[in-house]
DRENDO-1510 file (C-alpha; in Angstrom, 1 decimal, always signed):
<recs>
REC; n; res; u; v; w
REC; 1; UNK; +10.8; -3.9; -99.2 .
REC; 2; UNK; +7.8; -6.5; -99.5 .
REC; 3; UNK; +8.0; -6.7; -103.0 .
REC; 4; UNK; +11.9; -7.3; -102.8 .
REC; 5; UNK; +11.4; -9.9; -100.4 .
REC; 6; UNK; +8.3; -11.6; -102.5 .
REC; 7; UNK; +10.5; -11.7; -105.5 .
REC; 8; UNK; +13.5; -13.1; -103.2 .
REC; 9; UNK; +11.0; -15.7; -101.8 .
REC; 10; UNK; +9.6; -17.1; -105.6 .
REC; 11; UNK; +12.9; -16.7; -107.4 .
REC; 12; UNK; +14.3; -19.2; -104.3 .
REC; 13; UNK; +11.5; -21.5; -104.5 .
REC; 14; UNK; +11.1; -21.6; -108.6 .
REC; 15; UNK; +15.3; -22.1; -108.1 .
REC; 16; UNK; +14.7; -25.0; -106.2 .
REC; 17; UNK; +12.1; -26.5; -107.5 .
REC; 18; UNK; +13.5; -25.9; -111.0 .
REC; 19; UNK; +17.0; -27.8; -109.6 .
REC; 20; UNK; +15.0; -30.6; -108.1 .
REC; 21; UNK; +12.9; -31.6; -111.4 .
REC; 22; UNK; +16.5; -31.3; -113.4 .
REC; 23; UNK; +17.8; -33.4; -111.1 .
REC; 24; UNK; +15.4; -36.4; -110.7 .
REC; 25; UNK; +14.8; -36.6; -114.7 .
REC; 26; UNK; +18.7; -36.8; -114.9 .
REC; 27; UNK; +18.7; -39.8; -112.4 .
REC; 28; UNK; +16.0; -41.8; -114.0 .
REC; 29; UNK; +17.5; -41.2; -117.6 .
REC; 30; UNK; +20.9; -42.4; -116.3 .
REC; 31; UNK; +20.1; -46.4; -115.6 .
REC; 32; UNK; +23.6; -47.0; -115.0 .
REC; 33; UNK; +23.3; -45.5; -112.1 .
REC; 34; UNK; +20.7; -46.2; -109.7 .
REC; 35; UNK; +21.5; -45.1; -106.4 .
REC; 36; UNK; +19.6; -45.7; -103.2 .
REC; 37; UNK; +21.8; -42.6; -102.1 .
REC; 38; UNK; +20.2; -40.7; -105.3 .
REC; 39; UNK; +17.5; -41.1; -104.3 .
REC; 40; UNK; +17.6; -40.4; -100.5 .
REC; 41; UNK; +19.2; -37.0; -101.9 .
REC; 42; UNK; +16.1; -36.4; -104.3 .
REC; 43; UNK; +13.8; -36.7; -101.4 .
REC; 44; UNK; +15.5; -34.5; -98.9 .
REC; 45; UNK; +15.8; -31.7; -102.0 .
REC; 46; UNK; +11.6; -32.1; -102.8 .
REC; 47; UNK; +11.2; -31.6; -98.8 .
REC; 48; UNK; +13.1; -29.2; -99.3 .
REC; 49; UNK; +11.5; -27.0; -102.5 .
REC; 50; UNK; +7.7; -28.2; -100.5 .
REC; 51; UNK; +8.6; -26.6; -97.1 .
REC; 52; UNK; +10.0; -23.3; -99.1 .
REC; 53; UNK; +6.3; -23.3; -101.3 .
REC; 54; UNK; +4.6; -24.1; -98.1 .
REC; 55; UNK; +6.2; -21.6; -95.0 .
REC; 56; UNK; +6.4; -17.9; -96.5 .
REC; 57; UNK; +6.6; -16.3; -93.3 .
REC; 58; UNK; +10.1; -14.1; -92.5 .
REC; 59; UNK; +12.2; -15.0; -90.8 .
REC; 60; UNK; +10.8; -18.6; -91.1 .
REC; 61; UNK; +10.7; -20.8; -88.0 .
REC; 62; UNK; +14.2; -22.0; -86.4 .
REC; 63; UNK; +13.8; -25.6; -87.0 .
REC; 64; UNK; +13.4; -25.0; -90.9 .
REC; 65; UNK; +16.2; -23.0; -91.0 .
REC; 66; UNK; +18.2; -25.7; -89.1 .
REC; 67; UNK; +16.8; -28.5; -91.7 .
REC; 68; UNK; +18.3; -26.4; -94.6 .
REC; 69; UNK; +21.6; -25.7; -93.6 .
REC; 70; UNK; +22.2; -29.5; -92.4 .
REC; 71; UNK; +20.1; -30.4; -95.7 .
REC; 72; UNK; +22.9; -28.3; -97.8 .
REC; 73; UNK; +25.6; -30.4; -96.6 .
REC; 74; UNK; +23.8; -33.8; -96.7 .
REC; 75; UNK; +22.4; -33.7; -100.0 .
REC; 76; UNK; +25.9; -32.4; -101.2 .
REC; 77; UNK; +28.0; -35.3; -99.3 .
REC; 78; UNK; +24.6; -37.8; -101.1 .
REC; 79; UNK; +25.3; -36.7; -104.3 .
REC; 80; UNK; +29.2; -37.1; -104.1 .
REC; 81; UNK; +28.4; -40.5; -102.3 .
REC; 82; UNK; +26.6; -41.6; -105.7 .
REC; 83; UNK; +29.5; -41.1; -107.9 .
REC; 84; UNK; +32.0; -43.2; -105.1 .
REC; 85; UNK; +33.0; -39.8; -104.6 .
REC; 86; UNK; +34.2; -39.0; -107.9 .
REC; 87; UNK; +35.7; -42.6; -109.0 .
REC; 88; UNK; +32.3; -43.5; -110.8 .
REC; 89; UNK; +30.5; -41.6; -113.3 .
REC; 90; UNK; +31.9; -38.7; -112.2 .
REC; 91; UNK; +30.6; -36.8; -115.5 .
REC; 92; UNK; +26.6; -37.8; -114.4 .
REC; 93; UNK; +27.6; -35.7; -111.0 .
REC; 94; UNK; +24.6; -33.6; -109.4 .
REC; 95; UNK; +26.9; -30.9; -108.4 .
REC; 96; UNK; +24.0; -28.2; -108.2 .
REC; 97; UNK; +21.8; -30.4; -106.1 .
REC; 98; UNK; +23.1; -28.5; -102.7 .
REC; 99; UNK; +21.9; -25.5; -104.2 .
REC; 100; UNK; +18.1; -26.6; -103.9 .
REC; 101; UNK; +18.1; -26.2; -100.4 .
REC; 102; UNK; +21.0; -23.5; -99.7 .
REC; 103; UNK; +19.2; -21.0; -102.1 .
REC; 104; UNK; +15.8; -21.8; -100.3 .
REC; 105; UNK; +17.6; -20.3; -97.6 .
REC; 106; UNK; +18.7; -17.5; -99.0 .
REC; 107; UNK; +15.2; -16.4; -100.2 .
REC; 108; UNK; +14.4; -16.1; -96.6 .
REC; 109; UNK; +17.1; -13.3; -96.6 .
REC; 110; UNK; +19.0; -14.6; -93.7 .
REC; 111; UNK; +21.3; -12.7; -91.4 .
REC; 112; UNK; +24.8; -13.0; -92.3 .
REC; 113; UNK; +25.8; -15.6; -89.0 .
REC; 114; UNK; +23.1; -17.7; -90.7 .
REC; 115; UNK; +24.3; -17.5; -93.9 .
REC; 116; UNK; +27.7; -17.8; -93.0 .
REC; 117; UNK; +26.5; -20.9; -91.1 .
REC; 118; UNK; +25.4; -22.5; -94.4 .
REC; 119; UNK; +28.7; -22.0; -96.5 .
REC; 120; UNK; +30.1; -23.9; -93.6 .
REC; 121; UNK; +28.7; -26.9; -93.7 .
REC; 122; UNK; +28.4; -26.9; -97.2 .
REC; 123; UNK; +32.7; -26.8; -97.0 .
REC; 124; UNK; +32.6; -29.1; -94.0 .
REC; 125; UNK; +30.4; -31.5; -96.4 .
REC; 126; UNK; +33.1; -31.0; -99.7 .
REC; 127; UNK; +36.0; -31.9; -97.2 .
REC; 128; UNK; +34.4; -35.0; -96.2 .
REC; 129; UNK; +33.7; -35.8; -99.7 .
REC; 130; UNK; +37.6; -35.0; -100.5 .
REC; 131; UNK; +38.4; -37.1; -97.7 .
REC; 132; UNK; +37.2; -40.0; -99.2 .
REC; 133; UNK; +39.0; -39.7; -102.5 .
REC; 134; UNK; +40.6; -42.5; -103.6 .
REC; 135; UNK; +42.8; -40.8; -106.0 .
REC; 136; UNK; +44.3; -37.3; -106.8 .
REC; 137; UNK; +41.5; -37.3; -109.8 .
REC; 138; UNK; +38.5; -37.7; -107.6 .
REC; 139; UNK; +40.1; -35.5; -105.0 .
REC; 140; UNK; +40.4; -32.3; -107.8 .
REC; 141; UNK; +36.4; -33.3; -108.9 .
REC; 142; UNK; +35.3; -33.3; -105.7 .
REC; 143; UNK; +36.9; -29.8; -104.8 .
REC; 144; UNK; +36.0; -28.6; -108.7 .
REC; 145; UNK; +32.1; -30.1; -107.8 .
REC; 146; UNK; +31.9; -28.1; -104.8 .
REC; 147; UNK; +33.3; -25.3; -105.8 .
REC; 148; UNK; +30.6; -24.7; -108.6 .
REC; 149; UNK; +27.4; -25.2; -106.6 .
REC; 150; UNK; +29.0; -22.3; -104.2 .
REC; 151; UNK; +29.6; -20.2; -107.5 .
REC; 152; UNK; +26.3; -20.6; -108.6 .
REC; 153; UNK; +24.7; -20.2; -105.0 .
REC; 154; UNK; +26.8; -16.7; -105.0 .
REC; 155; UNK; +25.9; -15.7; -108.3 .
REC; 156; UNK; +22.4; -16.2; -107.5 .
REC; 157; UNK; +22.5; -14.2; -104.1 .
REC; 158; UNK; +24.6; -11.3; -106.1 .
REC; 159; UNK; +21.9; -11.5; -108.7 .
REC; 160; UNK; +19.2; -11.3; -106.4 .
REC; 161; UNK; +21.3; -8.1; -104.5 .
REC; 162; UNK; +21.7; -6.6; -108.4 .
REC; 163; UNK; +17.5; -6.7; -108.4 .
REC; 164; UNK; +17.1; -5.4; -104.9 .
REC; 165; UNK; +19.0; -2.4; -105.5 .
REC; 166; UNK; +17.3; -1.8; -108.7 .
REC; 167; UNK; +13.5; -2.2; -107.1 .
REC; 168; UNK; +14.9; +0.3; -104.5 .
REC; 169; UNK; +16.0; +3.0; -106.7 .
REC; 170; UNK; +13.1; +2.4; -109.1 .
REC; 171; UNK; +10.7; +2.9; -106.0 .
REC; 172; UNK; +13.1; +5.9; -105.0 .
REC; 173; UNK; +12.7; +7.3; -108.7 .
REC; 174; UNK; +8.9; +6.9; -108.8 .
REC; 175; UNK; +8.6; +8.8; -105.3 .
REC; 176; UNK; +10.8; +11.7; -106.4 .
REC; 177; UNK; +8.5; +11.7; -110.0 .
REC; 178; UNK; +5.1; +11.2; -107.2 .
REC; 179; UNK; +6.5; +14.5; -105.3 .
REC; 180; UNK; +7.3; +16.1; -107.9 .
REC; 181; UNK; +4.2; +15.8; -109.8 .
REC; 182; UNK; +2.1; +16.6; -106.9 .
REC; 183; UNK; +4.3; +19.8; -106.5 .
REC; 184; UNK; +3.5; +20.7; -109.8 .
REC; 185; UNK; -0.3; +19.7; -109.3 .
REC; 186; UNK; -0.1; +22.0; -106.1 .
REC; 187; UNK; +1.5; +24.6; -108.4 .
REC; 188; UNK; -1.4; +24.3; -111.4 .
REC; 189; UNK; -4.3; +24.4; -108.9 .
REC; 190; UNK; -2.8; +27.8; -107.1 .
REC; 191; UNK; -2.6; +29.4; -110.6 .
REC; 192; UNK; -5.7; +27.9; -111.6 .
REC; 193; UNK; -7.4; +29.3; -108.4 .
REC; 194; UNK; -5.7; +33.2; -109.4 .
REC; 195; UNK; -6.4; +32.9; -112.5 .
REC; 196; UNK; -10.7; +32.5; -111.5 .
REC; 197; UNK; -10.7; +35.3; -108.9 .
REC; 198; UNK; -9.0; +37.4; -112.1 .
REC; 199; UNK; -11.3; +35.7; -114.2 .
REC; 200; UNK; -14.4; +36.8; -111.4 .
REC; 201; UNK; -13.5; +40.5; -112.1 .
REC; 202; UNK; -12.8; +42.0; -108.3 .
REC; 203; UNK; -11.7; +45.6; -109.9 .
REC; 204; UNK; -15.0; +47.3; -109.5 .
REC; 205; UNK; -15.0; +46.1; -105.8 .
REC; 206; UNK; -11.0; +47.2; -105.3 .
REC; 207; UNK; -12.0; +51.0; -107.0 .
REC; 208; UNK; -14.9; +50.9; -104.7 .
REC; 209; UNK; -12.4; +50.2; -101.6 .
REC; 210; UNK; -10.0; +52.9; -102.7 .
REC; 211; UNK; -12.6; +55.9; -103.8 .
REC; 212; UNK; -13.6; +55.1; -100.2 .
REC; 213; UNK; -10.3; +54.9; -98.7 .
REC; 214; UNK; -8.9; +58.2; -100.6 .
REC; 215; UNK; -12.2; +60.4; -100.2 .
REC; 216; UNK; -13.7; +60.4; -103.4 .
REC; 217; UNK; -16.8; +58.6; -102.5 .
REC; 218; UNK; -18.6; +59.1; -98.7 .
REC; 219; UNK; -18.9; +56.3; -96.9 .
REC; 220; UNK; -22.5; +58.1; -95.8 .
REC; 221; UNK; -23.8; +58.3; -98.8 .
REC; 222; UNK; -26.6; +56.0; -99.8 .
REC; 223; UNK; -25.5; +55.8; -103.4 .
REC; 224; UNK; -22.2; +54.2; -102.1 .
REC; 225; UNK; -24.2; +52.2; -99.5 .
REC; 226; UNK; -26.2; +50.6; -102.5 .
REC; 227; UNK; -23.0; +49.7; -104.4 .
REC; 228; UNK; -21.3; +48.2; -101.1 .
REC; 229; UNK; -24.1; +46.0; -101.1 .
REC; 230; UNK; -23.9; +45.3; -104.8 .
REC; 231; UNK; -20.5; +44.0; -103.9 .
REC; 232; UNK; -21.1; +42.7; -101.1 .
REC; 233; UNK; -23.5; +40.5; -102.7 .
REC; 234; UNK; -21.4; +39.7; -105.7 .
REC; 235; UNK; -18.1; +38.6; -103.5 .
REC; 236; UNK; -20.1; +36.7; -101.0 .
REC; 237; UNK; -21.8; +34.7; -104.2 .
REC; 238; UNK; -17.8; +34.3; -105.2 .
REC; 239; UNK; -17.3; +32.5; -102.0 .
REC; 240; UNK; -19.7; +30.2; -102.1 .
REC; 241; UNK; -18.5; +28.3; -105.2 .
REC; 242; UNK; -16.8; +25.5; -104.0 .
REC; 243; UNK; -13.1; +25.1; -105.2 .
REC; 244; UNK; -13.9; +21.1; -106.3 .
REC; 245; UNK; -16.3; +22.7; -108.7 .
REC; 246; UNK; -13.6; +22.7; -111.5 .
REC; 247; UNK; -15.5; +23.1; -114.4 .
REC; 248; UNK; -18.7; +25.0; -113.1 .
REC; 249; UNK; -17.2; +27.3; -111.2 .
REC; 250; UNK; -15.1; +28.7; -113.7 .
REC; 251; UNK; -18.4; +28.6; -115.7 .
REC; 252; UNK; -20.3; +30.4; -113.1 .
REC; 253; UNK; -17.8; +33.2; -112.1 .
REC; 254; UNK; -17.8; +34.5; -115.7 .
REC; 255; UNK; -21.4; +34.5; -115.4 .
REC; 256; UNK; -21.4; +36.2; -112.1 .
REC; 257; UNK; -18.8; +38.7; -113.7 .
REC; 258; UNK; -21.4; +39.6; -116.9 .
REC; 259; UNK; -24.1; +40.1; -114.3 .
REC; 260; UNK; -22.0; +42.0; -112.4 .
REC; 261; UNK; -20.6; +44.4; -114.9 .
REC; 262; UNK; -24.3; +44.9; -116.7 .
REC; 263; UNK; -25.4; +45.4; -113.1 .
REC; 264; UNK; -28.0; +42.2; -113.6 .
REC; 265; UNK; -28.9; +40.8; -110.5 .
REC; 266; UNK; -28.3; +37.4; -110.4 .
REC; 267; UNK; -28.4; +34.9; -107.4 .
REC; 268; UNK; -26.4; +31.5; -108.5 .
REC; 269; UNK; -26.6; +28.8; -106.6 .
REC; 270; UNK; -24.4; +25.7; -106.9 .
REC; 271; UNK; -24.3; +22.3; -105.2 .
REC; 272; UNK; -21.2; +20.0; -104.7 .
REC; 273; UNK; -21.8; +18.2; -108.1 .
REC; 274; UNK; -19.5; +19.5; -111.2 .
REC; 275; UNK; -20.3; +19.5; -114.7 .
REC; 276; UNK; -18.5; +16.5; -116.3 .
REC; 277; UNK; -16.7; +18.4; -118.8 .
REC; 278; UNK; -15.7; +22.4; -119.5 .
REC; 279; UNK; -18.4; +22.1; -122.2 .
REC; 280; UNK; -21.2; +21.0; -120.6 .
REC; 281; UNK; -20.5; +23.8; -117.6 .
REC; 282; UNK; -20.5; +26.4; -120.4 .
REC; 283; UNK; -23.6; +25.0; -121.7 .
REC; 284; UNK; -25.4; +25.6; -118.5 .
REC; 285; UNK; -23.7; +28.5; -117.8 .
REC; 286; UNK; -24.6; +29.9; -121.2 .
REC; 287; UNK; -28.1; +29.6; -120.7 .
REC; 288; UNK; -28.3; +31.5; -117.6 .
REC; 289; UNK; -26.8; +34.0; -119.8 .
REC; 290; UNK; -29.6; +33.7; -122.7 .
REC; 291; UNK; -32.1; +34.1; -119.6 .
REC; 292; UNK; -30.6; +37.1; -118.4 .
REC; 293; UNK; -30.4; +38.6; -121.6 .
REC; 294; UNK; -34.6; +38.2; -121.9 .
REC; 295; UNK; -35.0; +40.3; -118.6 .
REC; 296; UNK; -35.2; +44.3; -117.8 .
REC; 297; UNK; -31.4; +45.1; -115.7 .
REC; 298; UNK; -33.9; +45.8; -112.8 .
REC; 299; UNK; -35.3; +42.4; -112.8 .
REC; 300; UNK; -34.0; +39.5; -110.4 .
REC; 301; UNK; -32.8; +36.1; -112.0 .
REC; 302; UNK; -32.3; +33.0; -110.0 .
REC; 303; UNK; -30.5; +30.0; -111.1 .
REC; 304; UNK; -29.5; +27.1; -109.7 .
REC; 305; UNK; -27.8; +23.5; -110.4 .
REC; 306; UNK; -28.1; +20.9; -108.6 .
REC; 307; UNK; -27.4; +17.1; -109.1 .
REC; 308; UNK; -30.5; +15.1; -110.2 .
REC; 309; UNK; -30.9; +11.2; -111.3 .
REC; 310; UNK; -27.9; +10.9; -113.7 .
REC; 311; UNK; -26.9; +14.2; -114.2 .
REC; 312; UNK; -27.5; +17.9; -113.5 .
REC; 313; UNK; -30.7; +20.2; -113.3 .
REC; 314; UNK; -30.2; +23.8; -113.9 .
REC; 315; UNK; -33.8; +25.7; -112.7 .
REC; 316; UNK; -34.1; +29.4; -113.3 .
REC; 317; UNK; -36.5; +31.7; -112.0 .
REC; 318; UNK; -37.0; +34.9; -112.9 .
REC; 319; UNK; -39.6; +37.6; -114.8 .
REC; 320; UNK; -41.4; +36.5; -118.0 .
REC; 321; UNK; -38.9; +35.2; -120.1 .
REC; 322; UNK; -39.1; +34.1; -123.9 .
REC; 323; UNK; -35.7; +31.6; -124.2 .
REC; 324; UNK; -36.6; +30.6; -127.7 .
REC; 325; UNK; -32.5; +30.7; -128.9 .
REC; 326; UNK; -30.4; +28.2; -126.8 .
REC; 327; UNK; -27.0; +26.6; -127.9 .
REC; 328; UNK; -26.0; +23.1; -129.3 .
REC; 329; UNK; -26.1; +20.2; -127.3 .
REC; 330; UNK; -22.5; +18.2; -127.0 .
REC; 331; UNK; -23.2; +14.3; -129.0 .
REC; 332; UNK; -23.1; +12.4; -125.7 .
REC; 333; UNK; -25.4; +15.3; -124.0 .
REC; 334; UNK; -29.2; +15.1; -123.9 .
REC; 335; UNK; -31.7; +18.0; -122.1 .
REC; 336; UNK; -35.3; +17.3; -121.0 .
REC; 337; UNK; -36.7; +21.2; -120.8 .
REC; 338; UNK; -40.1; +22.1; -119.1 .
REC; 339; UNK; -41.1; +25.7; -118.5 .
REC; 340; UNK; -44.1; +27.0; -115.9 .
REC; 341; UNK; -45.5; +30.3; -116.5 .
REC; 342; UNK; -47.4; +32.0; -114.0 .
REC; 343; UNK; -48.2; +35.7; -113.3 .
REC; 344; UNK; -45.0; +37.1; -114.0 .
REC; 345; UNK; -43.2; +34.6; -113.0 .
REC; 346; UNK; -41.6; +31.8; -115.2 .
REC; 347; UNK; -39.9; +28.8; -114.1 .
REC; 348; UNK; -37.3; +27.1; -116.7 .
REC; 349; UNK; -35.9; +23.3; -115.9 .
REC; 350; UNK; -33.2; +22.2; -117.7 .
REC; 351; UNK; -32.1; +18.3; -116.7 .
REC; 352; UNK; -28.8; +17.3; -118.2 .
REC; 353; UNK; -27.8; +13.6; -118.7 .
REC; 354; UNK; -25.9; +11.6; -120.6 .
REC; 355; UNK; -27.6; +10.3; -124.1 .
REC; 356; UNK; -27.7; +7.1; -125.2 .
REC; 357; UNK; -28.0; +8.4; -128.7 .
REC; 358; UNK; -26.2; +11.1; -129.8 .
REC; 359; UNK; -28.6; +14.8; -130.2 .
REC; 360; UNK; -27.4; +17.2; -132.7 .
REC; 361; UNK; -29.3; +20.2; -131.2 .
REC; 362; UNK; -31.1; +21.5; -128.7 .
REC; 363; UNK; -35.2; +21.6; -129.0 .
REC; 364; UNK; -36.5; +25.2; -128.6 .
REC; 365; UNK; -38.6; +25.9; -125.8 .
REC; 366; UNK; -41.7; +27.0; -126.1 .
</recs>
């Protein structure tokens, strides 16, 4: 509605405005025909056009309303005046001068009483003019002259209607597109949130659950209390991954699944930044994976990411390790590496960024 009414208000004034410049460069080219009433009408249609570029508030104030509707008729009943109503220069008539200040009026989108106001006395001012038609000539140009300001005035207001109705059903369109889009988006992101608790692997916690529930497997027995814990362990690492983490927690659940099903221990920890891209979360991802493939299964691995400076830091922790084959680096990727070794324990940091100039590969670590 706001921008309907904004292109109401500037098509109005640039109307006006437009009418008025027409108008006073067609008086001072015709020297035949100076009028003071020309020019009396030229004034009240810039006051007018100024007072529409000046007051955009809607409805605007009750006095300028009242000035345009009695400036309608006057600068009608001035312009007719200039041509001795139609017995002079009939053909140099400003017929569309009424519609500077009548259409200024209409950009305000009045009620109807208001407009209805307007159209009459714009005909009060065309029978006056008629009235003071000397002959049956003038008489038909004054009617003829009156009639085409209102036809223009009306095709402007129709015009104006034509746009509204379009800006509404274009704004109606874009909503149902908006809704529908976010239904799909809503749609996407519940698949894509099934597809990574398929993608986690919960089967070997589900056949846990039913051996217990149908008797194969004593809920006494330690064996079984080891392996609740297991998954216990696994699931409540599952939960923790936050659902913003698009890319990294895909990542990490497949990692969390490997570890899982080669009964690795891991401990993952994440923190609320993602990975900027599915690649780089792999990257990371795939190290912890080179990491825990340097270990005994009965050895713990930590890892963590966690934002740092301008990108991410991925520590892990764990027994000796020897990482000496790590993957490709993306072009706009660059890693800084250290590695602490102390009695059998060995701390790798990788700290992700983005590179200025573009790395082919990954250094080894050593």
């Amino acid at each position: 509605a706001e921008v309907v009414a904004a292109i109401h208000r500037r098509s109005g004034v640039m109307w006006g405005a437009g009418a008025t410049v027409v108008t006073t460069v067609l008086t001072l080219t015709n020297t035949l025909n100076y009028q003071p009433t020309l020019f009396a009408m030229i004034s009240i249609m810039v006051l007018a056009s100024a007072l529409g570029m000046l007051i955009a508030e809607t409805p605007p104030p009750w006095l300028l309303t009242l000035f345009l509707i009695v400036a309608t008729g006057v600068t009608f009943y001035l312009s007719a005046a200039a041509t001795q109503f139609g017995s002079y220069q009939a053909v140099h008539w400003q017929a569309l001068a009424a519609t500077t200040p009548f259409i200024i009026l209409l950009s305000y989108r009045p009620t109807r009483w208001i407009r209805s106001t307007g159209v009459g006395v714009w005909l009060i001012a065309i029978g006056a003019a008629a009235y003071k038609a000397e002959s049956i000539n003038s008489l038909v140009v004054m009617l003829f002259g009156g009639l085409v300001g209102l036809l223009f005035a009306w095709g402007w207001s129709s015009f104006m209607k034509t746009v509204a109705e379009l800006s509404h059903r274009t704004a109606f369109a874009r909503q149902r597109a908006f809704q529908d889009q976010m239904r799909v988006n809503a749609e996407n992101a519940t698949q894509a949130s099934y597809r990574r608790w398929v993608d986690a692997g919960l089967d070997s916690a589900l056949e846990l659950l039913r051996g217990i529930a149908d008797g194969e497997l004593n809920p006494h027995n330690p064996e079984t209390h080891s392996a609740c814990a297991d998954e216990e362990s696994y699931l409540r690492q599952l939960v923790l991954i936050s659902p913003d983490l698009v890319y990294l927690g895909q990542a990490a659940m497949s990692v969390l699944r490997h570890s899982n099903e080669n009964l690795i221990p891991l401990r993952l920890r994440l923190g609320g930044l993602d990975a900027p891209d599915e690649s780089t979360a792999q990257l990371l991802m795939e190290i912890v994976t080179t990491a825990m493939s340097k270990v005994d299964p009965d050895h713990m691995v930590s890892a963590s990411v966690f934002p740092a400076s301008n990108g991410l830091q991925l520590t892990i922790v764990g027994p000796v390790l020897d990482i000496t084959d790590l993957p490709d680096l993306p072009q706009n990727m660059a890693a800084e590496f250290t590695i602490q070794k102390t009695t059998g324990v060995t701390t790798v940091t990788c700290r992700l960024h983005a590179s200025a100039t573009h790395s082919e590969t990954m250094p080894a670590l050593t």
